[in-house]
C-alpha positions as CSV (number, residue, x, y, z in Angstrom):
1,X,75.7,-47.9,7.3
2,X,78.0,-46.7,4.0
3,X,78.1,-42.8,3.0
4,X,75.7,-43.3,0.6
5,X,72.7,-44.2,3.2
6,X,73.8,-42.0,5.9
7,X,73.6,-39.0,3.3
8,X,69.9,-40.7,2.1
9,X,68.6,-40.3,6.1
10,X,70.2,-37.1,6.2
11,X,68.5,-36.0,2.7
12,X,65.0,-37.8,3.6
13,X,64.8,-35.0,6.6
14,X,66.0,-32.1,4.8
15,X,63.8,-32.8,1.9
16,X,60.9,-32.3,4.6
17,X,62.0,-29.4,6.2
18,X,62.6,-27.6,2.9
19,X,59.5,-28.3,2.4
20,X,57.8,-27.3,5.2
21,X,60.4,-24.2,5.8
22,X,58.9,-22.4,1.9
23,X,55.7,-23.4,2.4
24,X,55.3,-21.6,5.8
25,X,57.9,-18.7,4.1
26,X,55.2,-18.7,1.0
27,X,52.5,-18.0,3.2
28,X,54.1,-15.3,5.8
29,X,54.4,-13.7,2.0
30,X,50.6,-13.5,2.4
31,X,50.0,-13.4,5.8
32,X,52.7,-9.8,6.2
33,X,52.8,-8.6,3.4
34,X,54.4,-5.6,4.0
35,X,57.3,-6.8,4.9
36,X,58.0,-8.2,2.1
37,X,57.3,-4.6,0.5
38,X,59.2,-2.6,2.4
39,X,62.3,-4.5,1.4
40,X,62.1,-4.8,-2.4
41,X,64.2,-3.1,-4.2
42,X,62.8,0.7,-5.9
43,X,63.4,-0.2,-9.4
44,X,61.1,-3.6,-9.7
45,X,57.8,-2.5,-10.3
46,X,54.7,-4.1,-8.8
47,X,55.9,-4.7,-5.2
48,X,52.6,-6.0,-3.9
49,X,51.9,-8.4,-7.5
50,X,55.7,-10.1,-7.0
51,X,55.5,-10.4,-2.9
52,X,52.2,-12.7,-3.6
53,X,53.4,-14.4,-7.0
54,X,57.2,-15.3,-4.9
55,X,55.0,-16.7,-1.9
56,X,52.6,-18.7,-4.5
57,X,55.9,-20.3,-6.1
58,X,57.6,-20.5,-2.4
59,X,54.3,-22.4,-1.7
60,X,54.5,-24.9,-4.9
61,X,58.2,-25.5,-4.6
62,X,58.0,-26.7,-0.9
63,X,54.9,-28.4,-2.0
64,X,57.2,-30.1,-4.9
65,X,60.1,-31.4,-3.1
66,X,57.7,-33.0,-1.2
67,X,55.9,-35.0,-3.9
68,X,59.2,-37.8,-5.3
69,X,58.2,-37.6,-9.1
70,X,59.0,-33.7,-9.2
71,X,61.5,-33.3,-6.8
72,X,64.2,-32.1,-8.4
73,X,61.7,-29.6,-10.6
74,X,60.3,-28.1,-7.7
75,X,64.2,-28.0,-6.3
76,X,65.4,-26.4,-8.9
77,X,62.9,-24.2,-9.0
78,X,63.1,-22.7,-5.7
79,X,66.9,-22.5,-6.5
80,X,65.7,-20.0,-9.2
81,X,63.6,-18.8,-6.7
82,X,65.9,-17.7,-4.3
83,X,68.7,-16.5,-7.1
84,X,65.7,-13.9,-8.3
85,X,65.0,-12.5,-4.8
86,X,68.7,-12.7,-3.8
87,X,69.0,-8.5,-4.7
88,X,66.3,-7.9,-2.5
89,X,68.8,-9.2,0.1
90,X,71.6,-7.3,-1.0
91,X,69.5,-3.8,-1.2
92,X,68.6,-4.3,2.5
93,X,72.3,-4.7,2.9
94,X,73.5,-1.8,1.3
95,X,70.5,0.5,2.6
96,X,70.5,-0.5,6.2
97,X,68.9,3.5,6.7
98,X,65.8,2.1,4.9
99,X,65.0,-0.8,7.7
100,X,65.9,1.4,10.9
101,X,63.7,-1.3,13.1
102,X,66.4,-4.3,12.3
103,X,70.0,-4.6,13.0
104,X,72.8,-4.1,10.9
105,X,73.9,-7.4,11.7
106,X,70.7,-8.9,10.6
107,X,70.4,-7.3,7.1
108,X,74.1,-8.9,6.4
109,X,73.4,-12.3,7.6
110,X,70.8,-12.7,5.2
111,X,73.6,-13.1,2.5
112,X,75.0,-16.3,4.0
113,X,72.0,-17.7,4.8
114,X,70.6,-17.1,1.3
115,X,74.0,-19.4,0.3
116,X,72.9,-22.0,3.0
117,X,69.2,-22.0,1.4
118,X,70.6,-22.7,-2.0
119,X,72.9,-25.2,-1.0
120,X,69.8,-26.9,1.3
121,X,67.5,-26.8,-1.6
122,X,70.7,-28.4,-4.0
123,X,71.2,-31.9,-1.9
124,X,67.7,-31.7,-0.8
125,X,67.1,-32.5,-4.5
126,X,70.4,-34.6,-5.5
127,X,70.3,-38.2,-6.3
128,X,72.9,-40.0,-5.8
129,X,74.1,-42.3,-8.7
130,X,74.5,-46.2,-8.2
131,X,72.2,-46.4,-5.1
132,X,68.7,-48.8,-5.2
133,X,66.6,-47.5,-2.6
134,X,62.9,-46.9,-3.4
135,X,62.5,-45.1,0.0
136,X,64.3,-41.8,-0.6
């Protein structure tokens, strides 16, 4: 099997499970709510309004990559995505005070794994040049 069909398996399954992984995250935006509250920075306005527009655009983009003819719109969308609610991520770092029911160490990992998402969401999305197979 060359490179270029062992990355296609590999990309075929992480397509799904970016799919699946923002459409369950775009729903937990409706199903707790406040969670999603409570961590938003103070100087956006509307927490509630953004928590359930973010889920209903979590919910479309991992509905997206799933469907092959907007792929890499909907992948590039949740990139966006997650570059918009990346400072979320960062207050909760900064303000560990504010979120006394998590660990420390779980308000930094965030960070990384907001990298790991964007990356996942990038090659779930990239075509590779030069390569004829109708199945990815």
């Amino acid at each position: 099997m060359t490179e270029n069909l062992k990355f296609l398996h590999f990309q075929k399954y992480a397509v799904y499970l970016l799919g699946i992984f923002f459409i369950g995250a775009g729903f937990a935006h409706f199903l707790v709510p406040s969670f999603y509250v409570n961590i938003m920075p103070d100087y956006l306005p509307a927490h509630l309004m953004l928590v359930y527009i973010s889920g209903v655009f979590e919910m479309i983009g991992g509905l997206g990559v799933l469907i092959k003819s907007v792929r890499k719109l909907a992948g590039m969308g949740l990139i966006l995505l997650l570059l918009a609610v990346f400072p979320a991520n960062i207050h909760m770092a900064l303000h560990p005070e504010l979120y006394p029911s998590l660990p420390s160490w779980g308000l930094y990992i965030r960070l990384p794994i907001q990298l790991v998402l964007l990356a996942w969401a990038y090659l779930a999305v990239y075509e590779i040049k030069n390569l004829n197979d109708s199945n990815n």
